[in-house]
N, C-alpha and C positions, 0 to 999 in steps of 0.2 A: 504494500500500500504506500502511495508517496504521501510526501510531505503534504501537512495540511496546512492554507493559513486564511487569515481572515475571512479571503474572497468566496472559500469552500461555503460559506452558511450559507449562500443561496442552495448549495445541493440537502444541505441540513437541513429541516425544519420541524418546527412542532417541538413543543415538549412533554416528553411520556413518565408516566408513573407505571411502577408494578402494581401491580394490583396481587396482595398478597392472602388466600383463602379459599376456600371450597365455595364461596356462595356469600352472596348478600345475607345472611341468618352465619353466616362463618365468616367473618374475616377480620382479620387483624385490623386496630385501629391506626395504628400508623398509614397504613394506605390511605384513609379519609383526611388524616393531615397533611399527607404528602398532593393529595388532591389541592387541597387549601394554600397550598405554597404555589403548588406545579402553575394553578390559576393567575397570584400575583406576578410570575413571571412570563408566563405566556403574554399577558396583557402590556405588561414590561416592553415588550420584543413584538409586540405587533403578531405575535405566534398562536395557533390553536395548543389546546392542552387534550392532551389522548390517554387514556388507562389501558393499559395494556393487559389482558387477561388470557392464562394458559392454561387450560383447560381441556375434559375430556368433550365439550359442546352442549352438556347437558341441562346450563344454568344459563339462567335469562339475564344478563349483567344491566341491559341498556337503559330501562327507567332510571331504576338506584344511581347509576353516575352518572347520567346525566345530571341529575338530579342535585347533583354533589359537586357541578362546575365542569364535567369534560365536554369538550366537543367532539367525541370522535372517542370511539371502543372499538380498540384493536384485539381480537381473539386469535390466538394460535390453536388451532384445533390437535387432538391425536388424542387416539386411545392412552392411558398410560400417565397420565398428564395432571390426575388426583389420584391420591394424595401429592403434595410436591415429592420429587426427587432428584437429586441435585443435576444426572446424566439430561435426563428428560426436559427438566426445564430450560438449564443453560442454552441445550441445541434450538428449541421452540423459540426462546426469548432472541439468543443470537441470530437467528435466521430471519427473525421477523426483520430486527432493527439492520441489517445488513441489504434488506432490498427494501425497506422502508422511508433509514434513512435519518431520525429524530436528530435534533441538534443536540438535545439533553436527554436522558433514563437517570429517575430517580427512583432509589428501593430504600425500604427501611431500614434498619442498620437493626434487624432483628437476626436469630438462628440462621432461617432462612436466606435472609439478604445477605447479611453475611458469606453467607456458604456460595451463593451462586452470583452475586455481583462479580467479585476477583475472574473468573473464569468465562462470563461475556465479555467482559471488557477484554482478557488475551485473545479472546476469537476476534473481536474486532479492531485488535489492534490499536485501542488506545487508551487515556489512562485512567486512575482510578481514586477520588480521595473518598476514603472512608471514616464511619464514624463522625457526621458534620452536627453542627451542635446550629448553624445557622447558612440561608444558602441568599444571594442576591443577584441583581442582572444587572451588570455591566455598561452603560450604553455606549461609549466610547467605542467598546471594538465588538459589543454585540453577543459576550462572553459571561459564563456567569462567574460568579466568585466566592469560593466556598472555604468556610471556616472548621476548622478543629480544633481539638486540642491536641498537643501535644505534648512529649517530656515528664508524660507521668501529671498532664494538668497541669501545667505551670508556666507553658506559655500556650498562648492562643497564635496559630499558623493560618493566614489564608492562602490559600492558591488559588487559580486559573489554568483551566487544560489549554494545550493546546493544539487538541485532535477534537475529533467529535468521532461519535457523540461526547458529549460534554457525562460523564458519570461520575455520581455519588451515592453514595449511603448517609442517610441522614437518622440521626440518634431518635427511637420513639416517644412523645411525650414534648417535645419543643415547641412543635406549631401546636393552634389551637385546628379543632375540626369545621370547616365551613359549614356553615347552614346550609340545608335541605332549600332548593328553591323548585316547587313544582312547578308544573308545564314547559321544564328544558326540553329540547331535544338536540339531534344530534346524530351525528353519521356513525354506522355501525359497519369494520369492517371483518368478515370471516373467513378466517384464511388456513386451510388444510395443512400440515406439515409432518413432513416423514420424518419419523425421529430413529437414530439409531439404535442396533441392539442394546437392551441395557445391560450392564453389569451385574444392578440388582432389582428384586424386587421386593417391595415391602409385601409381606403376608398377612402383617396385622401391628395394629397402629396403639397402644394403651400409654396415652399421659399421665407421667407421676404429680405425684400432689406438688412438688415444685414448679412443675411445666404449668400447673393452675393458678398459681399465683401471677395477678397482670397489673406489677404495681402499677403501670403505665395507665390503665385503667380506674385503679382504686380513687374512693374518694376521701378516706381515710388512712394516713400510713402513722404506724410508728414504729421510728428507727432508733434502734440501741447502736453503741457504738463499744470503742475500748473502757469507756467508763463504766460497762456493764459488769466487768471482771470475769464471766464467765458464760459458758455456753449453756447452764442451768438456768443463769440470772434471763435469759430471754423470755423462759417459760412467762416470765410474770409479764413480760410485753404482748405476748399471744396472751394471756388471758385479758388482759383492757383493750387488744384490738378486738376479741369475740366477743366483750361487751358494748364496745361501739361500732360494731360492723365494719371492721378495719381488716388490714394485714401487715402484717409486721414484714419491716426494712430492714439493712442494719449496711454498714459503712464499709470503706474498703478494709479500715485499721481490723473490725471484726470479722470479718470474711478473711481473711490471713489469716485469722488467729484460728481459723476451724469451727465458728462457734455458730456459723450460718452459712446456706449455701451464696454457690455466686451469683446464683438466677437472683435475687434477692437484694443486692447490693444495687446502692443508689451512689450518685455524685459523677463527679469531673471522669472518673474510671468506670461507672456503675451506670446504672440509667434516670434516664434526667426523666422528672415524676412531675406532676401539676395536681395534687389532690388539694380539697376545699380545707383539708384541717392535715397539719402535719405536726405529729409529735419528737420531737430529737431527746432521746435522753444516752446520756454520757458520749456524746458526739461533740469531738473538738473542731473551732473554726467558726 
């Protein structure tokens, strides 16, 4: 692939969001925020804003995001394609944006996104900032410019690609979710894709009681930290989160320490939470 520069975004356009989930009734929230951002920079840029959804064809995507700001529902079709899998989806998602085209693919910086962003971007050959805690559009050169942290947290690093698509992983829980606006619509397009043999296959799918936990979601957290002293002292923070219909956090100092998992951990290392009532106790900082 040669060099790309500025002049390339007339062949770029659009910017796409993953759309991460089995179904409007299944999906991660991050996607609905990623919708909300994808929105202010598509308008940015004079751009439509497209969801991108990989799936086996079964589920009806196109009210729901319209609904939620896209103009335009990109489906990769194939058998094989739910539950995620990391073979299955990279080829579906790369194939798509490889004759499609986007200027930008934004995925959540969850499991998932994680797992399968690094490996579209090497199919297409370009690059990758992960983990973004904030994302904005450039109008100068038409680029966007995306922030993380870095150094363990302790500095904040922006960059700008300079390939397209433009890709990141954005942290869940940063942006807020846009409001529902009914009677969008919006172009749908359906697009069949042979995927190769897989590696593996899932047999069967059982979430541990950690995988339940979505503090990203919660409206109540409380988070112990090293001033807890021990991984017994938590017990007493689950019992005031299951009197006020909460779920307990805790910090990277006690995630180290063994005293909670890491699905669990919040902050600059952890994941970034918006609940309406937060509790910190022995959390330094």
């Amino acid at each position: 692939m040669a060099v790309q520069t500025a002049q390339d975004l007339a062949a770029w356009q659009d910017i796409w969001v993953y759309i991460e989930g089995n179904g409007p009734e299944d999906l991660h929230g991050v996607s609905l925020e990623l919708l909300g951002v994808g929105r202010a920079l598509a308008d940015a840029g004079g751009q439509r804003l497209a969801a991108v959804v990989c799936s086996d064809g079964k589920q009806e995507w196109e009210p729901f995001l319209f609904a939620y700001g896209a103009d335009l529902v990109y489906y990769a079709i194939a058998p094989g394609l739910q539950p995620y899998t990391t073979e299955g989806h990279a080829s579906a998602l790369s194939s798509l944006a490889a004759e499609h085209r986007p200027a930008a693919l934004l995925l959540g910086a969850t499991a998932n996104g994680r797992d399968l962003a690094p490996r579209v971007a090497a199919r297409l050959q370009t690059g990758l900032t992960a983990d973004c805690t904030a994302v904005a559009y450039q109008e100068e050169e038409g680029r966007l410019v995306w922030t993380r942290p870095a150094f363990s947290g302790n500095i904040m690093a922006t960059i700008v690609s300079n390939r397209y698509p433009q890709m990141g992983t954005v942290r869940p829980g940063i942006f807020k979710r846009p409001r529902q606006q009914a009677g969008r619509s919006g172009v749908s397009v359906r697009q069949e894709v042979v995927l190769p043999t897989l590696a593996a296959k899932i047999l069967e799918f059982r979430p541990g009681k950690a995988a339940a936990v979505k503090l990203e979601e919660a409206s109540v957290i409380i988070a112990g930290g090293r001033g807890m002293g021990s991984a017994e002292n938590f017990q007493l923070l689950q019992q005031l989160a299951d009197a006020m219909g909460g779920v307990v956090a805790a910090s990277r100092a006690a995630v180290d320490a063994g005293w909670q998992s890491h699905v669990v951990q919040v902050g600059q290392s952890g994941k970034a939470v918006g609940p309406k009532l937060y509790l910190a106790c022995g959390i330094s900082g």
